[in-house]
PATORDO-270138 format. One record per residue: x, z, y of N, C-alpha, C in turn; residue number from 0; residue in three letters. Coordinates in nm, 3 decimals, m for minus. Example, Ala and Ser with C-alpha at 12.3 -4.5 7.8 and 13.67 -1.06 7.14 Angstrom:
<rs>
R  1.319  0.780  m0.569  1.230  0.780  m0.450  1.320  0.780  m0.330  0  ala
R  1.285  0.708  m0.225  1.367  0.714  m0.106  1.290  0.787  0.003  1  ser
</rs>
This chain:
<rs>
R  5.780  11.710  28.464  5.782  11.854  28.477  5.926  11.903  28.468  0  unk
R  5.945  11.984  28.560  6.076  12.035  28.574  6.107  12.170  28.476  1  unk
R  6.190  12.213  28.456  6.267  12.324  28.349  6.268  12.418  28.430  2  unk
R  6.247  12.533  28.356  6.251  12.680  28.416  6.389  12.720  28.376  3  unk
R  6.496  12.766  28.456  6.618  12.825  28.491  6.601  12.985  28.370  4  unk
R  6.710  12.960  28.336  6.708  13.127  28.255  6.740  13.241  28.346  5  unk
R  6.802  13.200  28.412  6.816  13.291  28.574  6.638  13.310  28.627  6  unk
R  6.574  13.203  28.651  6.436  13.238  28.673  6.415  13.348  28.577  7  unk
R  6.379  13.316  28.496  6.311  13.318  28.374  6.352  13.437  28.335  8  unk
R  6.416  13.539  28.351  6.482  13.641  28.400  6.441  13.745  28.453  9  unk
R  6.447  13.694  28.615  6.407  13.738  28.688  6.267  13.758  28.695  10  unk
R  6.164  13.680  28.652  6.062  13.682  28.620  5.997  13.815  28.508  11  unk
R  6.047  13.794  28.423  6.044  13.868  28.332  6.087  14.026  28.391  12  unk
R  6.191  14.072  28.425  6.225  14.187  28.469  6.134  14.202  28.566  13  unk
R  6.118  14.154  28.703  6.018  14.193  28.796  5.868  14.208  28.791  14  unk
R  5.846  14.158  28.657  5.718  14.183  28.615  5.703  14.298  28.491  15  unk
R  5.843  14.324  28.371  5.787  14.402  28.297  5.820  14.550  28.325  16  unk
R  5.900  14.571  28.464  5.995  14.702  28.495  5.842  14.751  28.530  17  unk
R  5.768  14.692  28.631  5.594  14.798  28.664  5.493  14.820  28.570  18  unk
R  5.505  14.667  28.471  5.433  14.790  28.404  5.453  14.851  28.254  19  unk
R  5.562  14.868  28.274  5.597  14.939  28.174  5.614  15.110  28.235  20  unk
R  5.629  15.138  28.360  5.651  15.193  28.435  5.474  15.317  28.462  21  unk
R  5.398  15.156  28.522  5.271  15.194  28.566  5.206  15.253  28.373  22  unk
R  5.233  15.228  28.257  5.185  15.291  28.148  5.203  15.392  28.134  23  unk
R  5.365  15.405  28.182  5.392  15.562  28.159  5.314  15.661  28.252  24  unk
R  5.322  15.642  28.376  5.235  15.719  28.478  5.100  15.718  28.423  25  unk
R  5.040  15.643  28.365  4.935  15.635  28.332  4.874  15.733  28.205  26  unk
R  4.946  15.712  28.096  4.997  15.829  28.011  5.002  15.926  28.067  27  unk
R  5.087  16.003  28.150  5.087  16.161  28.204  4.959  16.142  28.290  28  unk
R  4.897  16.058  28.324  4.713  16.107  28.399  4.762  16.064  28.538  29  unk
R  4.840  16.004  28.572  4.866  15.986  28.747  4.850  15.861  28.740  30  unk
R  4.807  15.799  28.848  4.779  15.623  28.878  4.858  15.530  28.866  31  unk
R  4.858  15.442  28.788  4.951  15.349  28.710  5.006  15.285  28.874  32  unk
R  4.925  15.290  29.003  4.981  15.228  29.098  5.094  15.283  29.192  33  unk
R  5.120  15.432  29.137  5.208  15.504  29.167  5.340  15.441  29.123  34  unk
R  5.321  15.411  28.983  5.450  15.357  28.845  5.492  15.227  28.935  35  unk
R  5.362  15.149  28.969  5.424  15.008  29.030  5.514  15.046  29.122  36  unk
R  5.458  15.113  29.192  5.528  15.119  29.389  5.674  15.183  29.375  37  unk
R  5.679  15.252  29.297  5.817  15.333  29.228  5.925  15.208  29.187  38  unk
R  5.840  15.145  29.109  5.948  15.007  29.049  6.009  14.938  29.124  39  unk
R  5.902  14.883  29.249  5.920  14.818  29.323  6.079  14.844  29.376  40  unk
R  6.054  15.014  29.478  6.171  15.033  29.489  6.286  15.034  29.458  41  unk
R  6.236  15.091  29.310  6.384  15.091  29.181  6.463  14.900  29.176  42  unk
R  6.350  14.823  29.161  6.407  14.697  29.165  6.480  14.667  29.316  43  unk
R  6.403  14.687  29.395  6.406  14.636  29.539  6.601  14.715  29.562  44  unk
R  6.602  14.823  29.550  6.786  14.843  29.557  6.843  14.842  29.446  45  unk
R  6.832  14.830  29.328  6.907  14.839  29.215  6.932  14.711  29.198  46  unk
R  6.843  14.614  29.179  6.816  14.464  29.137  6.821  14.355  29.223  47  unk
R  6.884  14.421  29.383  6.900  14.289  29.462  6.942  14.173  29.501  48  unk
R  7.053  14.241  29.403  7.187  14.127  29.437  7.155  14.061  29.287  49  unk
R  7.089  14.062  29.184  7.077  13.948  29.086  6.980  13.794  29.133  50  unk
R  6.872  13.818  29.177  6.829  13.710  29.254  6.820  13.709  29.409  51  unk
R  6.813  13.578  29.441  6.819  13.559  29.608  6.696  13.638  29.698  52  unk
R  6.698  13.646  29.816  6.602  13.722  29.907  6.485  13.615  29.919  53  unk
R  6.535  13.505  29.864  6.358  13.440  29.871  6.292  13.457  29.761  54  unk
R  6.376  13.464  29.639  6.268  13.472  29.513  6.180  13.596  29.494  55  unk
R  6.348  13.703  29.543  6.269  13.847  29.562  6.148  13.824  29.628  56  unk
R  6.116  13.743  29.742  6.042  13.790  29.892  5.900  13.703  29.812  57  unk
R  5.939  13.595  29.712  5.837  13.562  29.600  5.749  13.652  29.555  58  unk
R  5.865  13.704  29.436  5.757  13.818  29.368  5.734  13.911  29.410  59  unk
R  5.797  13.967  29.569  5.716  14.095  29.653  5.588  14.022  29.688  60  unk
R  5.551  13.885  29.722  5.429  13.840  29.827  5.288  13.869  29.658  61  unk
R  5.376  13.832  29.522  5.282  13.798  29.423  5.287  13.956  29.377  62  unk
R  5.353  14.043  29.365  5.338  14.198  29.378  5.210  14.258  29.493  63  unk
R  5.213  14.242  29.569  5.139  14.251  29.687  4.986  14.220  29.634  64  unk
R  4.975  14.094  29.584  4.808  14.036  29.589  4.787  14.079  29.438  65  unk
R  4.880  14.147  29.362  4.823  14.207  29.242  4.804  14.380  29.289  66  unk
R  4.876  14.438  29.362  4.802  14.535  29.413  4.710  14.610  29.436  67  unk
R  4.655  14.464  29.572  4.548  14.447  29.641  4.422  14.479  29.553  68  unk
R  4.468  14.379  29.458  4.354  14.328  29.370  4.319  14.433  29.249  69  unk
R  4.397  14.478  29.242  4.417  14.642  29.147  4.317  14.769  29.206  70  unk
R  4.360  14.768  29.323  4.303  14.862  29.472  4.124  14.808  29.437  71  unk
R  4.164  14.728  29.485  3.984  14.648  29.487  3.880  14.713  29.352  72  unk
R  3.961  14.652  29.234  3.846  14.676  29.141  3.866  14.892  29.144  73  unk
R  3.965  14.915  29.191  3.915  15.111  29.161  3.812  15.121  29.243  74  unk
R  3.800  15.098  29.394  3.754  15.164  29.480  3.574  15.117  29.431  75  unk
R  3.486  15.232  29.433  3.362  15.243  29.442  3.305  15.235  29.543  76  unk
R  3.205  15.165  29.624  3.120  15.216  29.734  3.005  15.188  29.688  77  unk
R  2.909  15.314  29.715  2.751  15.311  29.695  2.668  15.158  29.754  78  unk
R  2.589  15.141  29.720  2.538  15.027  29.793  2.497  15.094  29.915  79  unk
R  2.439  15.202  29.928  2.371  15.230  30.050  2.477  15.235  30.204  80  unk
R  2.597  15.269  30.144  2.721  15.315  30.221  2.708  15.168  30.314  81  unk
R  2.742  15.091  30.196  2.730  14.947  30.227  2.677  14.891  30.309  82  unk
R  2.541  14.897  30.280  2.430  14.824  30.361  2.434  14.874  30.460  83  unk
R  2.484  15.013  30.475  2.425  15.080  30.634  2.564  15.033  30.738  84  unk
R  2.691  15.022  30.680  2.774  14.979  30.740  2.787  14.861  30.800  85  unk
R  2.707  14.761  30.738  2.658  14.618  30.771  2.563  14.567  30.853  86  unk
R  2.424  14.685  30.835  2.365  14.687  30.919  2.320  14.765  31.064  87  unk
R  2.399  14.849  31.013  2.357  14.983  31.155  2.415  14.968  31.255  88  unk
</rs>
């Protein structure tokens, strides 16, 4: 097993605790913690570019992305009926 870089390890850490520390606060004033993320994003994406390379960034944008997604997923409600009729009609 190979060693995690403190430069990783870093970078890791910042690109993961800037949203949600971010998405709490939005969350706190009553607005959607996914607002706080998408905000960070940016804030990192020009403030924080030049500390790691465009692939690690292009890393934790792809693993930003499918936590999103997956964020999105569990809010959204659909009735079953919505459902079924969309499937079947």
């Amino acid at each position: 097993m190979g060693e995690i870089s403190p430069t990783l390890f870093f970078n890791g850490l910042l690109y993961l605790s800037v949203p949600f520390v971010l998405g709490y606060i939005f969350r706190r004033i009553n607005v959607s913690p996914i607002i706080g993320y998408i905000i960070a994003g940016i804030l990192l994406g020009n403030f924080f570019a030049d500390i790691a390379s465009r692939e690690i960034v292009n890393n934790f944008a792809f693993f930003g992305i499918a936590l999103l997604l997956f964020t999105i997923g569990l809010e959204v409600n659909f009735p079953l009926q919505t459902l079924y009729c969309f499937l079947n009609c």
